[in-house]
C-alpha positions as CSV (number, residue, x, y, z in Angstrom):
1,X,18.8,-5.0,1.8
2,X,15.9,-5.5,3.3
3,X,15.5,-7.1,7.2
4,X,13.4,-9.7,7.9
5,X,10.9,-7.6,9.9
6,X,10.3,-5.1,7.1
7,X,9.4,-8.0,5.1
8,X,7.3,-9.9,7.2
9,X,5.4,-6.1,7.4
10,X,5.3,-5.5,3.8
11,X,4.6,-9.2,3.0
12,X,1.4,-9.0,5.3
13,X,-1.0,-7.9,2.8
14,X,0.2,-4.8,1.1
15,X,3.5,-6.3,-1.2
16,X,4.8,-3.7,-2.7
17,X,1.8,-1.1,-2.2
18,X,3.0,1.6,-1.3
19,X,6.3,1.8,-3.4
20,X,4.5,0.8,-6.1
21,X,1.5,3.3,-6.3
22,X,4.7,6.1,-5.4
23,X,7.0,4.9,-8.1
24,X,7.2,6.7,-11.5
25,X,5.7,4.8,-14.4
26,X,8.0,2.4,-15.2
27,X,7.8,1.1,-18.7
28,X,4.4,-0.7,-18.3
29,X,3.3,-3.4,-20.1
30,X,-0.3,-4.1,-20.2
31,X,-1.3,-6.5,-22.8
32,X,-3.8,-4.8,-25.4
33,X,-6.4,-7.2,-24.8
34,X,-6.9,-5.5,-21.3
35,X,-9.0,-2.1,-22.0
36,X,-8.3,0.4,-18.1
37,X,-10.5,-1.3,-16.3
38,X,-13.1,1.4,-14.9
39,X,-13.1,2.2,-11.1
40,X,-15.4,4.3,-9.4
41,X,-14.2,7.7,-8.8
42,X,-15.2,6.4,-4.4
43,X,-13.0,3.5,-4.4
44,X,-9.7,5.4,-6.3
45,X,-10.7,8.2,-3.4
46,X,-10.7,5.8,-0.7
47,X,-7.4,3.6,-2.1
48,X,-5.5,7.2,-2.8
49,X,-6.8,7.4,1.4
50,X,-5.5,4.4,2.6
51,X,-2.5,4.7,0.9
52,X,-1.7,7.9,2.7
53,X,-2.6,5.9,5.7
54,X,-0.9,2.9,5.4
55,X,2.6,5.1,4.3
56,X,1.7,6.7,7.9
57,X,1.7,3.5,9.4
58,X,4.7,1.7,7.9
59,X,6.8,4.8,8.5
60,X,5.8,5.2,12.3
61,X,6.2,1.4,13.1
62,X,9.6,1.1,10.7
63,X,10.9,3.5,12.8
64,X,9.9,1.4,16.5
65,X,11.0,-2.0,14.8
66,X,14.6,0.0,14.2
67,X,15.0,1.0,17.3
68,X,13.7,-2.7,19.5
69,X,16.5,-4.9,20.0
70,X,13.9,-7.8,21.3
71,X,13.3,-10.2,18.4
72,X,9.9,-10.7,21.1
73,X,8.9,-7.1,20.3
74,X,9.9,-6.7,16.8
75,X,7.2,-9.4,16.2
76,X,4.4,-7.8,18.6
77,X,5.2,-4.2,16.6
78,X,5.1,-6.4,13.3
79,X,2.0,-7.7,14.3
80,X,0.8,-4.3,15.4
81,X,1.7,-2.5,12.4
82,X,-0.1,-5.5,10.2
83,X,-3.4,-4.9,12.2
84,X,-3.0,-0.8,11.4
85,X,-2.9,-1.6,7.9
86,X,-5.5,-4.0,8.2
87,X,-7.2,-1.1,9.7
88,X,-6.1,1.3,7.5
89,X,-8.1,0.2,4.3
90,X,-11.0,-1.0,6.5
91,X,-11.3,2.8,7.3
92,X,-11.7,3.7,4.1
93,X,-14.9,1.6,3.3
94,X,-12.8,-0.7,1.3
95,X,-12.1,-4.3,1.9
96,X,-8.6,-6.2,2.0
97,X,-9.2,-7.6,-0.9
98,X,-10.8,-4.7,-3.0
99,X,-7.7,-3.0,-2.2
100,X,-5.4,-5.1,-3.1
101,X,-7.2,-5.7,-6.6
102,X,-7.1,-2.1,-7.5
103,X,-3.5,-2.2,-6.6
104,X,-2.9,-4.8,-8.7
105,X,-4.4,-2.9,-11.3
106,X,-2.3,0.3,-10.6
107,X,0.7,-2.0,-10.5
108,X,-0.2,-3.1,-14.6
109,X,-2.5,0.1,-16.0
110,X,-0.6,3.8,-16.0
111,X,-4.1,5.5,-16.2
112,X,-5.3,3.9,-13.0
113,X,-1.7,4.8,-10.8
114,X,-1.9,8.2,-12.6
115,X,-5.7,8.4,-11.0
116,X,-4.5,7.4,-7.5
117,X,-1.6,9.3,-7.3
118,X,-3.5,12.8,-8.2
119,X,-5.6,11.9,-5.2
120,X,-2.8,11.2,-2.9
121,X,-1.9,14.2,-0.4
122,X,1.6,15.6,-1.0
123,X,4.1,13.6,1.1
124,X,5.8,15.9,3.7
């Protein structure tokens, strides 16, 4: 079950990013008429980056919202953490909405999550 913080901070921008570019391949279905769309080798670097980045992030700040009892300051951490994430794929020379496409395309295409996740340090 999920509380309403955690979804307010995963709804922000990143649905599903993270869990989604760590998951193993789960019986994907891309429709034929899609060929892997080509990405240059920069922005799977940078993605595989801000992934790392934006795990960092929703780990620390799960961890403060857990702890708060103040619905005032679950929402200023919530904001917080959106603004790191925000931040987090700025970093990396990518835009909100470049990220979010090539996640998208991670979500549907095995070759492309296969790409990311080779790039992706090792989780400690």
């Amino acid at each position: 079950m999920m509380r309403p913080w955690a979804q307010i901070l995963t709804a922000a921008i990143f649905t599903a990013a993270v869990p989604a570019a760590n998951a193993q391949v789960q019986s994907p279905a891309p429709s034929p008429s899609q060929p892997s769309q080509s990405i240059p080798d920069q922005k799977l670097d940078a993605t595989a980056a801000a992934l790392n980045q934006i795990s960092d992030v929703k780990k620390s700040y799960t961890e403060q919202i857990e702890s708060t009892p103040s619905e005032n300051d679950k929402q200023r951490l919530v904001d917080e953490a959106n603004k790191a994430l925000v931040k987090a794929v700025t970093d990396q020379g990518l835009s909100v909405e470049e990220y979010t496409s090539i996640m998208v395309m991670a979500q549907s295409d095995p070759e492309v999550r296969q790409k990311i996740l080779q790039r992706m340090k090792p989780s400690k």
